[in-house]
PyMOL Python script that loads the backbone (N, CA, C, O; Angstrom):
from pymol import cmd

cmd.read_pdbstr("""\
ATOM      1  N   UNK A   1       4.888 -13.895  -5.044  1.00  0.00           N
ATOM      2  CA  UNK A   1       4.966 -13.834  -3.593  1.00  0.00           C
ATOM      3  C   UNK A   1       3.563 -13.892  -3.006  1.00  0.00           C
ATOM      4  O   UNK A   1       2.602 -13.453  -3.638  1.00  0.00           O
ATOM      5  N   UNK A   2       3.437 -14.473  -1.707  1.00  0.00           N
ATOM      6  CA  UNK A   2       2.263 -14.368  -1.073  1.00  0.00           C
ATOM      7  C   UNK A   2       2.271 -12.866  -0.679  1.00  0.00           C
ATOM      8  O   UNK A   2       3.288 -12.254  -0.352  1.00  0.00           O
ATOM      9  N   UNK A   3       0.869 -12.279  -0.757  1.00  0.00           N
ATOM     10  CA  UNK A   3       0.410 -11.203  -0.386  1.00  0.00           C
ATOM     11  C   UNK A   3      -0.813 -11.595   0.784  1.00  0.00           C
ATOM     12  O   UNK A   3      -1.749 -12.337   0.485  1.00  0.00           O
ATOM     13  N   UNK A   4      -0.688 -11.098   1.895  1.00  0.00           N
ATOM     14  CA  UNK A   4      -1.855 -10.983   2.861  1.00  0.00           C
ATOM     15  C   UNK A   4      -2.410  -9.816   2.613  1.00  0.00           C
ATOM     16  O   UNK A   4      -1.542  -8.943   2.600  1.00  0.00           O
ATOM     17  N   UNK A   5      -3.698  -9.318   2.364  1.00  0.00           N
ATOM     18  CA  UNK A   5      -4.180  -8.360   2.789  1.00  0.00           C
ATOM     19  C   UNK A   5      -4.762  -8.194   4.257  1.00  0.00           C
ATOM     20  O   UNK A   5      -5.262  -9.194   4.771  1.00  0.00           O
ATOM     21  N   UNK A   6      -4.742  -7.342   4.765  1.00  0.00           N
ATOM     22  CA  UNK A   6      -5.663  -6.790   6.464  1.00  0.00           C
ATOM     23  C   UNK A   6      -6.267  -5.677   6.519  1.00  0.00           C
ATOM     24  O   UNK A   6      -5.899  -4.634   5.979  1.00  0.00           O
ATOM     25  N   UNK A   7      -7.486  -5.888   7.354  1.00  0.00           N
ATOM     26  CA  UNK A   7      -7.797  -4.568   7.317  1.00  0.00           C
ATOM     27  C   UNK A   7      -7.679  -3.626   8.298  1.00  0.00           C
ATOM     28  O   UNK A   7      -7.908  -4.068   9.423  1.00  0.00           O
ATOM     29  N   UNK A   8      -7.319  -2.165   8.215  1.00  0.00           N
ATOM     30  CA  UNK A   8      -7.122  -1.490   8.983  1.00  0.00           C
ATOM     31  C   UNK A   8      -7.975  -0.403   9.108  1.00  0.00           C
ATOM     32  O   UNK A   8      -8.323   0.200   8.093  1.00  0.00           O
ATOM     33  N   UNK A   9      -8.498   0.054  10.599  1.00  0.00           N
ATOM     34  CA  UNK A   9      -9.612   0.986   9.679  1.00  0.00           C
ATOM     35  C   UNK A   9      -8.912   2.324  10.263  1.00  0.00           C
ATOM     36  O   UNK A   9      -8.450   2.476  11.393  1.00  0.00           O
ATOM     37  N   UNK A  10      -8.954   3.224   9.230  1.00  0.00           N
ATOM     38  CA  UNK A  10      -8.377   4.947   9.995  1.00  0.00           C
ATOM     39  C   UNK A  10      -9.387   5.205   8.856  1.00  0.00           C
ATOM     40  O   UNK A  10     -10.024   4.512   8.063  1.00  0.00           O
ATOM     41  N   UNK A  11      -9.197   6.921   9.221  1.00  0.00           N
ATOM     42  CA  UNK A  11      -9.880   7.889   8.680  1.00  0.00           C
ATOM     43  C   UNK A  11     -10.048   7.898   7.143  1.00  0.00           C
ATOM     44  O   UNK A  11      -9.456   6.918   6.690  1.00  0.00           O
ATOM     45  N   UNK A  12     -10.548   8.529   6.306  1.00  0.00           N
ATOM     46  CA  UNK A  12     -10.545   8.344   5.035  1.00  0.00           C
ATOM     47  C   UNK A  12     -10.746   7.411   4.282  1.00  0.00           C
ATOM     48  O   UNK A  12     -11.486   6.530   4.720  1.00  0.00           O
ATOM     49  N   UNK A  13     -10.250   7.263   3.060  1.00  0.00           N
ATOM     50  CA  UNK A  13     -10.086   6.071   2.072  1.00  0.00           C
ATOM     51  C   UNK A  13      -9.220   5.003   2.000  1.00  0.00           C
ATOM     52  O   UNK A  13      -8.211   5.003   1.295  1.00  0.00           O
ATOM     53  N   UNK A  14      -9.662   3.873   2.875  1.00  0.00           N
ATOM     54  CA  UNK A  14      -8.334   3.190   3.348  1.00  0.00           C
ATOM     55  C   UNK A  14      -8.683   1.482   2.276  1.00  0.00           C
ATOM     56  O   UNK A  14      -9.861   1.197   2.065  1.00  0.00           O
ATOM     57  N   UNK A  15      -7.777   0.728   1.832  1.00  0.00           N
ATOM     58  CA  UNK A  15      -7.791  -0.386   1.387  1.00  0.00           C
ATOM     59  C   UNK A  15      -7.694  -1.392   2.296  1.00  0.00           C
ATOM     60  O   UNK A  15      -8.208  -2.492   2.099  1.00  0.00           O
ATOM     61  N   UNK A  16      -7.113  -1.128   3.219  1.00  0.00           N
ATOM     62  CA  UNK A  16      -6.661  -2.038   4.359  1.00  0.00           C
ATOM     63  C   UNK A  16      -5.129  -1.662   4.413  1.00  0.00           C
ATOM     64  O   UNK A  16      -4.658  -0.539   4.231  1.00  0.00           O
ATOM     65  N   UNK A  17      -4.322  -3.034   4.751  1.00  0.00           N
ATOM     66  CA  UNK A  17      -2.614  -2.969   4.890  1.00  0.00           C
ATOM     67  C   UNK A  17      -2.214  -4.572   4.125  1.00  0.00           C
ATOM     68  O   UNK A  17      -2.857  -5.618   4.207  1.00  0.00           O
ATOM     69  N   UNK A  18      -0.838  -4.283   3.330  1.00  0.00           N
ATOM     70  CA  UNK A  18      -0.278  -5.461   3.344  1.00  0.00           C
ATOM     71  C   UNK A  18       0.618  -5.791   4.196  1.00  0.00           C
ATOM     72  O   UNK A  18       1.472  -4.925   4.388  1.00  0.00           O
ATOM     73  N   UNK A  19       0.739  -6.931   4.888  1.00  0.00           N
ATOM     74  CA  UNK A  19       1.792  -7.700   5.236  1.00  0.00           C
ATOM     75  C   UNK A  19       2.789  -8.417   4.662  1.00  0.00           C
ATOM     76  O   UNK A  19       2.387  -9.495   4.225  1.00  0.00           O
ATOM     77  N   UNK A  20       4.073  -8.184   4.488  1.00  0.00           N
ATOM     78  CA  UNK A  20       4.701  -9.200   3.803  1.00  0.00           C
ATOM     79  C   UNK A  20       6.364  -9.002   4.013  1.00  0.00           C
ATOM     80  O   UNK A  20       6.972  -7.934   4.083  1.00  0.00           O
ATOM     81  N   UNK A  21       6.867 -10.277   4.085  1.00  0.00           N
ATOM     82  CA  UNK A  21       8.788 -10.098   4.205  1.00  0.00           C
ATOM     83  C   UNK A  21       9.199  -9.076   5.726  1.00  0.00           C
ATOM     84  O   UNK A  21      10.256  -8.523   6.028  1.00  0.00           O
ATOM     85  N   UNK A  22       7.845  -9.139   6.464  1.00  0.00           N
ATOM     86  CA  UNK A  22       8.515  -8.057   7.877  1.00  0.00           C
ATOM     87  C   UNK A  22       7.950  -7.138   7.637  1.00  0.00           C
ATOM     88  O   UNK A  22       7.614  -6.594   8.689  1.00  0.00           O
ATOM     89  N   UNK A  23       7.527  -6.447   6.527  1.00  0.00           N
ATOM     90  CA  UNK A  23       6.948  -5.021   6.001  1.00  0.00           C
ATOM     91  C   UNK A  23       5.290  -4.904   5.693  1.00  0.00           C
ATOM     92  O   UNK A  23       4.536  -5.427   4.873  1.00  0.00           O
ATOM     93  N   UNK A  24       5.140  -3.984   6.741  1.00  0.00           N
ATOM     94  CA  UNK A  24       3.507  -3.413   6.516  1.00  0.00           C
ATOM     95  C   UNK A  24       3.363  -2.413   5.074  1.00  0.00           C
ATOM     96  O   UNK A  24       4.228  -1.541   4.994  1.00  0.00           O
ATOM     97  N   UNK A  25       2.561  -2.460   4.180  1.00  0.00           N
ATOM     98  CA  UNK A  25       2.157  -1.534   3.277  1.00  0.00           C
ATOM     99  C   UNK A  25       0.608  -0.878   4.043  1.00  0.00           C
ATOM    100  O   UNK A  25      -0.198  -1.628   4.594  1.00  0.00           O
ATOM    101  N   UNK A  26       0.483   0.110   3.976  1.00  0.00           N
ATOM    102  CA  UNK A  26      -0.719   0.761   4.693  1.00  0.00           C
ATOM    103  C   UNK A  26      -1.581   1.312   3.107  1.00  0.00           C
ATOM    104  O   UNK A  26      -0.800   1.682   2.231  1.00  0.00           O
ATOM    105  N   UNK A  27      -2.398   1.341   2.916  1.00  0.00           N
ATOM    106  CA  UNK A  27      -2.975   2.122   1.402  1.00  0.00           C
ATOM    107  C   UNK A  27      -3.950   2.399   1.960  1.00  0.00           C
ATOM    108  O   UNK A  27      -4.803   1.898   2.693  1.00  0.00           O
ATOM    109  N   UNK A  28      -3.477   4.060   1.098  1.00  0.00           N
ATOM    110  CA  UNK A  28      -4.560   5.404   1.094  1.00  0.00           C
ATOM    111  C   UNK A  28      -5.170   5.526   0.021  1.00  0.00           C
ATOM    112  O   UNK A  28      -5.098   4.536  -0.707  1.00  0.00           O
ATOM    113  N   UNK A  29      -5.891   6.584  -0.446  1.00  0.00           N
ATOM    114  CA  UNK A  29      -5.927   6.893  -1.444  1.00  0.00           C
ATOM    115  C   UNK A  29      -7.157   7.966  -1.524  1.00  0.00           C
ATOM    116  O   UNK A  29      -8.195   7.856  -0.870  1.00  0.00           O
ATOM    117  N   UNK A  30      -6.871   8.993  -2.412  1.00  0.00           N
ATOM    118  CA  UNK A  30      -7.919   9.530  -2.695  1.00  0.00           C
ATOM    119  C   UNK A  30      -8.669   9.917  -3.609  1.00  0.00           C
ATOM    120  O   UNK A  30      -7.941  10.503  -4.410  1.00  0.00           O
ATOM    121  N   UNK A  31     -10.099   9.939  -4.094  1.00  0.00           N
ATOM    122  CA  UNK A  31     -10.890   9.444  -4.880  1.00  0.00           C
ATOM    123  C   UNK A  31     -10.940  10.920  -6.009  1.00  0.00           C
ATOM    124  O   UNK A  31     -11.094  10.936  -7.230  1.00  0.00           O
ATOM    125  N   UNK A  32     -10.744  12.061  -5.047  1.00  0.00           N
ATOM    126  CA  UNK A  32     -11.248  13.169  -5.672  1.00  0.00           C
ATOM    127  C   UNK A  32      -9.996  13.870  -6.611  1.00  0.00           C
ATOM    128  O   UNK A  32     -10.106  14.957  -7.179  1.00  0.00           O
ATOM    129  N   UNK A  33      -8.633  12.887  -6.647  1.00  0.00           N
ATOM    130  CA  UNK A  33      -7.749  13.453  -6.912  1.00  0.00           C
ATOM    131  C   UNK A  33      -6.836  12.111  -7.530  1.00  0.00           C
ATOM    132  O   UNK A  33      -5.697  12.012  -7.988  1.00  0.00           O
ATOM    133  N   UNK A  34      -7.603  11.451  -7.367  1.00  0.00           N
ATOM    134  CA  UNK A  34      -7.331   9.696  -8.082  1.00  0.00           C
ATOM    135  C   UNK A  34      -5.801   9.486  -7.968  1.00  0.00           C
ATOM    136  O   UNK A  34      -5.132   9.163  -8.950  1.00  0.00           O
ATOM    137  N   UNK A  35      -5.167   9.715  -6.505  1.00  0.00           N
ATOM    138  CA  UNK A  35      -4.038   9.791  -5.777  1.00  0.00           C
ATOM    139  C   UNK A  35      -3.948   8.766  -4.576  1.00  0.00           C
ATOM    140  O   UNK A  35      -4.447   8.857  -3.454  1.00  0.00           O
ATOM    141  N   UNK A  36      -3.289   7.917  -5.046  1.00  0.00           N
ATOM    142  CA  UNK A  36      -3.047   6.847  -3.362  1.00  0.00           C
ATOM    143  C   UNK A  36      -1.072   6.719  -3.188  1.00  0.00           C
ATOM    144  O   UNK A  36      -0.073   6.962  -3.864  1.00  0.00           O
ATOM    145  N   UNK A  37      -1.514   6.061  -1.517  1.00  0.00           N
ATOM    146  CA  UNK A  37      -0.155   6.090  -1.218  1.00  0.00           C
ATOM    147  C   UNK A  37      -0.072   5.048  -0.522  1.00  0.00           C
ATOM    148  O   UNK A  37      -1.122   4.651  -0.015  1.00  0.00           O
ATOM    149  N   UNK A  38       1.001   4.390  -0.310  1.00  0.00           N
ATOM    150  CA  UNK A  38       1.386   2.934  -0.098  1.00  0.00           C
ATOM    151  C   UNK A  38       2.087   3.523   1.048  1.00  0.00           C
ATOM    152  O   UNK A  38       2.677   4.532   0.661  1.00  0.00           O
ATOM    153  N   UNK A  39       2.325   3.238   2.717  1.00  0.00           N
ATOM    154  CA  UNK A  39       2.894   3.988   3.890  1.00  0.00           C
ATOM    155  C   UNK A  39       3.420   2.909   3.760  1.00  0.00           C
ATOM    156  O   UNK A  39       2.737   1.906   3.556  1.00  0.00           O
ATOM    157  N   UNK A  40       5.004   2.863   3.867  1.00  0.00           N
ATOM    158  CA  UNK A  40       5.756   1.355   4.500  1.00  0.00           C
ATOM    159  C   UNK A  40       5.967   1.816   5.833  1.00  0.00           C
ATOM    160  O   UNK A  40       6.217   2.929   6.295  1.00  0.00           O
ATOM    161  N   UNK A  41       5.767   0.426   6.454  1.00  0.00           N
ATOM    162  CA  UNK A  41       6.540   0.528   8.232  1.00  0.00           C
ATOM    163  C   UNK A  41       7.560  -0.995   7.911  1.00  0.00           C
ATOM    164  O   UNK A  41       7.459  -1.930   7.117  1.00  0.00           O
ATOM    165  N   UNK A  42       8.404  -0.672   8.851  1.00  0.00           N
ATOM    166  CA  UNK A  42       8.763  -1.583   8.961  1.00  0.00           C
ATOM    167  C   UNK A  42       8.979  -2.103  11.150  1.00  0.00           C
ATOM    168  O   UNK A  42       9.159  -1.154  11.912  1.00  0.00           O
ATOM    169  N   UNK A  43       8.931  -3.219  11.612  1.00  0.00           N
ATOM    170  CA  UNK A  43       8.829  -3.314  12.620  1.00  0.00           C
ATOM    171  C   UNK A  43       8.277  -2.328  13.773  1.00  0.00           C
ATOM    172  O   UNK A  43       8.835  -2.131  14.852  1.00  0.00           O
ATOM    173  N   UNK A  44       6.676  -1.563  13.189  1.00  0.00           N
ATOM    174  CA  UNK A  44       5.784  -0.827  13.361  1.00  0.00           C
ATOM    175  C   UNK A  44       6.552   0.859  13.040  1.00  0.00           C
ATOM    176  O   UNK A  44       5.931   1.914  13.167  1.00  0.00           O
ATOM    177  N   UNK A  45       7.899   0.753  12.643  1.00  0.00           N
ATOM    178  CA  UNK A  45       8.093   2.036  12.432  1.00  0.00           C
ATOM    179  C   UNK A  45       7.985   2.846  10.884  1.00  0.00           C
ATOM    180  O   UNK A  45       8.402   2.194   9.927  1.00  0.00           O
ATOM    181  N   UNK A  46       7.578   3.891  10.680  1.00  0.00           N
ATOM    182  CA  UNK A  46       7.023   4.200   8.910  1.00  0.00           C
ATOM    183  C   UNK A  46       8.661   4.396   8.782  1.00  0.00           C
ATOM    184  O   UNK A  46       9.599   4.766   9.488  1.00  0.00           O
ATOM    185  N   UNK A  47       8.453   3.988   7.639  1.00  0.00           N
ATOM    186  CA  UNK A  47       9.857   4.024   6.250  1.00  0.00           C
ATOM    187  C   UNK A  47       9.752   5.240   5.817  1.00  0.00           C
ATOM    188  O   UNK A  47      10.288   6.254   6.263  1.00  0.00           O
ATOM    189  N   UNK A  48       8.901   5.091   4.751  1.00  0.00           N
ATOM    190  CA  UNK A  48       8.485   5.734   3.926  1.00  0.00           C
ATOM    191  C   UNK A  48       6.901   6.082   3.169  1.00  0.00           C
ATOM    192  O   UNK A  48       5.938   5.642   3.797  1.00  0.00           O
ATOM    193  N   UNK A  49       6.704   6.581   2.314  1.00  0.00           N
ATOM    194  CA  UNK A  49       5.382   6.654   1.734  1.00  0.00           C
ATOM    195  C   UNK A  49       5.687   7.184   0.504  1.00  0.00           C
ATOM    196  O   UNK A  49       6.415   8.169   0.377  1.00  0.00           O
ATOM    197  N   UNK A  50       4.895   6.267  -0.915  1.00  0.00           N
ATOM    198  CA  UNK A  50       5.290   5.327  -2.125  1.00  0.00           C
ATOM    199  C   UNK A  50       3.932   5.981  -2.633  1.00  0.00           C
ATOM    200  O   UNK A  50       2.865   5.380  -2.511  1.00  0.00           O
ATOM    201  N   UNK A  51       4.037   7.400  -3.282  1.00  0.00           N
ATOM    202  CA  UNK A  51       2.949   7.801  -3.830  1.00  0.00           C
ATOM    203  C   UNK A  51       2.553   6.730  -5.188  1.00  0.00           C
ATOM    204  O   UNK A  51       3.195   5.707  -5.428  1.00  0.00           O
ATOM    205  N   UNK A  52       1.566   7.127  -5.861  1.00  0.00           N
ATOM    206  CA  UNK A  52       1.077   6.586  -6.860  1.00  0.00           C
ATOM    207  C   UNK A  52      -0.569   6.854  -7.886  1.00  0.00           C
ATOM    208  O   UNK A  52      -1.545   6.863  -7.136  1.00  0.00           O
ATOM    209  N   UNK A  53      -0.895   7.037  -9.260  1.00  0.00           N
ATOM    210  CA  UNK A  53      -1.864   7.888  -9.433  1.00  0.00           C
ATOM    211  C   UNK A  53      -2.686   6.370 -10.159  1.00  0.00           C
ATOM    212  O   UNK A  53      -2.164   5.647 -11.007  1.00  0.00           O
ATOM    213  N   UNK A  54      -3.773   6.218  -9.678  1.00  0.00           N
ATOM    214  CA  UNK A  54      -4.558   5.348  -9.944  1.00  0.00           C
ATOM    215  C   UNK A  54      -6.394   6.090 -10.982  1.00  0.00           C
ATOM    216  O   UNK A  54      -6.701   7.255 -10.731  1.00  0.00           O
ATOM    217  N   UNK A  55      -7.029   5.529 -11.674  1.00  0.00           N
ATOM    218  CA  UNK A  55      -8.112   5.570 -12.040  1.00  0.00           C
ATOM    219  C   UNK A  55      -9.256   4.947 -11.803  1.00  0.00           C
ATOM    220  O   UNK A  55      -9.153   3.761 -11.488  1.00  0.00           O
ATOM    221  N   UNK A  56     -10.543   5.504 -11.877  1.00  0.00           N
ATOM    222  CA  UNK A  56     -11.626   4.686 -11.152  1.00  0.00           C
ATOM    223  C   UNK A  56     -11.792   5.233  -9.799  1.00  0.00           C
ATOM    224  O   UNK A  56     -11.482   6.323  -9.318  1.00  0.00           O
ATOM    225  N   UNK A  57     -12.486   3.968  -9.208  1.00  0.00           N
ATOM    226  CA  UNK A  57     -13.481   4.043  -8.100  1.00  0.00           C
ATOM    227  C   UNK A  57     -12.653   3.546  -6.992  1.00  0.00           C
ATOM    228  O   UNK A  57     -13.113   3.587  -5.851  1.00  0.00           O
ATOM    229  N   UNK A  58     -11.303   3.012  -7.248  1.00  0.00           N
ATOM    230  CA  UNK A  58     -10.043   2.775  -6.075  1.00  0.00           C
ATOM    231  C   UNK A  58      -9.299   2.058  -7.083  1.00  0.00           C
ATOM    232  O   UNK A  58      -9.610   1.510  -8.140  1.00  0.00           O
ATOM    233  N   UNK A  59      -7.907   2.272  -6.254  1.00  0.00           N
ATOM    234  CA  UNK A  59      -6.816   1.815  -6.545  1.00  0.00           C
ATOM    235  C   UNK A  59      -7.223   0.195  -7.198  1.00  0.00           C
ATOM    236  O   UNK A  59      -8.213  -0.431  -6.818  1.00  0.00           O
ATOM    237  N   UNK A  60      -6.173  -0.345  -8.314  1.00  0.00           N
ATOM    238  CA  UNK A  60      -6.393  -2.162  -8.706  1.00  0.00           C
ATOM    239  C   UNK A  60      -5.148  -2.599  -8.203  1.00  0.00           C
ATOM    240  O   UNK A  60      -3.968  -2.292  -8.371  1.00  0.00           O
ATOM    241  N   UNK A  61      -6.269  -4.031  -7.023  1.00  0.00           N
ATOM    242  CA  UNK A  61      -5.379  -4.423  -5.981  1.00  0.00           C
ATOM    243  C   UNK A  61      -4.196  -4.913  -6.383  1.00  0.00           C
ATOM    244  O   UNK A  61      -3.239  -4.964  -5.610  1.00  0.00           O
ATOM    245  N   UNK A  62      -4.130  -5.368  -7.766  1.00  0.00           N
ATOM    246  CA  UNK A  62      -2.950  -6.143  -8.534  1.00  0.00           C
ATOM    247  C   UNK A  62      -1.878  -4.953  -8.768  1.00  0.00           C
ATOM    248  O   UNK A  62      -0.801  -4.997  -8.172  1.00  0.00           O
ATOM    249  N   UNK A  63      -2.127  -4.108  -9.467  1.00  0.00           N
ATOM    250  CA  UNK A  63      -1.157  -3.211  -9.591  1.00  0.00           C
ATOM    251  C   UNK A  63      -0.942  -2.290  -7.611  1.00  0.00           C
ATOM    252  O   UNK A  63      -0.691  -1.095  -7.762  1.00  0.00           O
ATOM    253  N   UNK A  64      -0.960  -2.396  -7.219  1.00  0.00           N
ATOM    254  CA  UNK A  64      -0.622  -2.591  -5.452  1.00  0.00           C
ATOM    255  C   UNK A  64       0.421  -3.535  -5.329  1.00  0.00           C
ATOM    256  O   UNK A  64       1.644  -3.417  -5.261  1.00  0.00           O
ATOM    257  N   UNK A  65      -0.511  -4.704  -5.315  1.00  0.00           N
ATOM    258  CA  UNK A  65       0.348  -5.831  -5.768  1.00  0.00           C
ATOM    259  C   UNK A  65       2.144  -5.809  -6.023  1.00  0.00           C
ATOM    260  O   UNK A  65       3.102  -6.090  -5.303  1.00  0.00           O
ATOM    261  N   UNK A  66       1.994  -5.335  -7.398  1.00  0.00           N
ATOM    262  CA  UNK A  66       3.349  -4.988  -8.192  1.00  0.00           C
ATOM    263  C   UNK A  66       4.315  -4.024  -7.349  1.00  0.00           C
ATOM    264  O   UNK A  66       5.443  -4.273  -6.925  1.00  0.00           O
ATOM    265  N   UNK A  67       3.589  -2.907  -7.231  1.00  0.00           N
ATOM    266  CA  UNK A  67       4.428  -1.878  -6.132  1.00  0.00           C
ATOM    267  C   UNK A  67       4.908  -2.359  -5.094  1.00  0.00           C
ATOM    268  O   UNK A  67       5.769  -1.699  -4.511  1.00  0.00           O
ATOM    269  N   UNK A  68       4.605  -3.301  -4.702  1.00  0.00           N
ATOM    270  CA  UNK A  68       4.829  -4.012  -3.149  1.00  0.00           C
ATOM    271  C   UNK A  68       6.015  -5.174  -3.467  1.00  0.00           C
ATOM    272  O   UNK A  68       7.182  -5.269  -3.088  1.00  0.00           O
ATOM    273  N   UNK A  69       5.398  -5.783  -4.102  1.00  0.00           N
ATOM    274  CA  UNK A  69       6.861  -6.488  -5.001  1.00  0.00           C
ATOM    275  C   UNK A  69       8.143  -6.114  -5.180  1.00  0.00           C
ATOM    276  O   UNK A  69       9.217  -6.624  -4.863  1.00  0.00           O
ATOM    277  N   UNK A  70       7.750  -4.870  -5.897  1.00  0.00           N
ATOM    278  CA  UNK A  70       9.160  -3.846  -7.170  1.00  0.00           C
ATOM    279  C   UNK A  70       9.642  -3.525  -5.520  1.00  0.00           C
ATOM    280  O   UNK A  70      10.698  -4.094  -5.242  1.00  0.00           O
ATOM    281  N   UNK A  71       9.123  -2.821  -4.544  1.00  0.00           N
ATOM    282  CA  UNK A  71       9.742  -2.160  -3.770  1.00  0.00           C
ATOM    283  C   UNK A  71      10.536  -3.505  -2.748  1.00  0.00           C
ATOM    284  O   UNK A  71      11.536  -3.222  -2.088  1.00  0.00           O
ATOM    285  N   UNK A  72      10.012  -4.792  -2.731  1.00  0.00           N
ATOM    286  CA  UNK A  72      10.491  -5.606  -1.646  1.00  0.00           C
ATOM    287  C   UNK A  72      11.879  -6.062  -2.772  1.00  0.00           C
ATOM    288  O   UNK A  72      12.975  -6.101  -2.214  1.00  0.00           O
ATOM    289  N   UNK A  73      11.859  -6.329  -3.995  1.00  0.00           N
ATOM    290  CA  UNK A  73      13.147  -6.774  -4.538  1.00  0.00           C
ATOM    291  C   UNK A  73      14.327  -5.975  -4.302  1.00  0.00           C
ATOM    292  O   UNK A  73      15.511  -6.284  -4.162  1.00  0.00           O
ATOM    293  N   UNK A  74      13.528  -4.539  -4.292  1.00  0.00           N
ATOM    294  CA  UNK A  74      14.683  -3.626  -4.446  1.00  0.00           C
ATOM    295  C   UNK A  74      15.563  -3.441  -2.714  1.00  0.00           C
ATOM    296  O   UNK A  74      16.614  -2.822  -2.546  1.00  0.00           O
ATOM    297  N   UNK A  75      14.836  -4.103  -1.718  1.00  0.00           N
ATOM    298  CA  UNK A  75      15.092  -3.732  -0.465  1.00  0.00           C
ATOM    299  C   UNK A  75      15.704  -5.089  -0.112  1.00  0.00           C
ATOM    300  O   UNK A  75      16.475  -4.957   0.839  1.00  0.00           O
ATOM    301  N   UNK A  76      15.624  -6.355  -0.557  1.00  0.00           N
ATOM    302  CA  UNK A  76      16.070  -7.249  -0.287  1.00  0.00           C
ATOM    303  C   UNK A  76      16.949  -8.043  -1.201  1.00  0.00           C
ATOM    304  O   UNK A  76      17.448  -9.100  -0.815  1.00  0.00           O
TER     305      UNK A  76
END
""", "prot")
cmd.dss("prot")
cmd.show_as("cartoon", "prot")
cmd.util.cbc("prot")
cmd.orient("prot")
C-alpha cells in the first residue's frame, strides 16, 4: 500500500502522521521508556490508540509501516 507520511508538530516525540484509506495514524513515542503509540482518527475523530514497544533512538518507520497495514486489513 501507499503510505504518505506528514508532519505534525505537537509536544513531545512525534514522527509525524500517516495518511491512508481515510485514516490518520498520529505516532508518539517515548524514548525513555522505548514505548510509542500509533493514535487512529478517523474523519478527524480519534478511534483509538495502538500501543507498541520499539528499540533504539525511535520507532523503524517500516515496522509502523506493518501496524498500519495489519490494522487497515483488519478494518476493511
Amino acid at each position: 500500500m501507499d503510505t504518505t507520511w506528514k508532519n505534525y508538530s505537537k509536544g513531545g516525540h512525534s514522527m509525524g502522521a500517516i495518511e491512508q484509506d481515510g485514516y490518520r495514524f498520529e505516532v508518539e513515542y517515548s524514548l525513555s521508556h522505548q514505548k510509542g503509540a500509533l493514535h487512529v482518527y478517523k474523519d478527524g475523530e480519534f478511534i483509538e490508540e495502538l500501543a507498541f514497544p520499539f528499540t533504539g533512538e525511535k520507532p523503524n518507520e517500516e515496522e509502523i509501516n506493518t501496524l498500519v497495514d495489519t490494522y487497515l486489513q483488519d478494518k476493511l
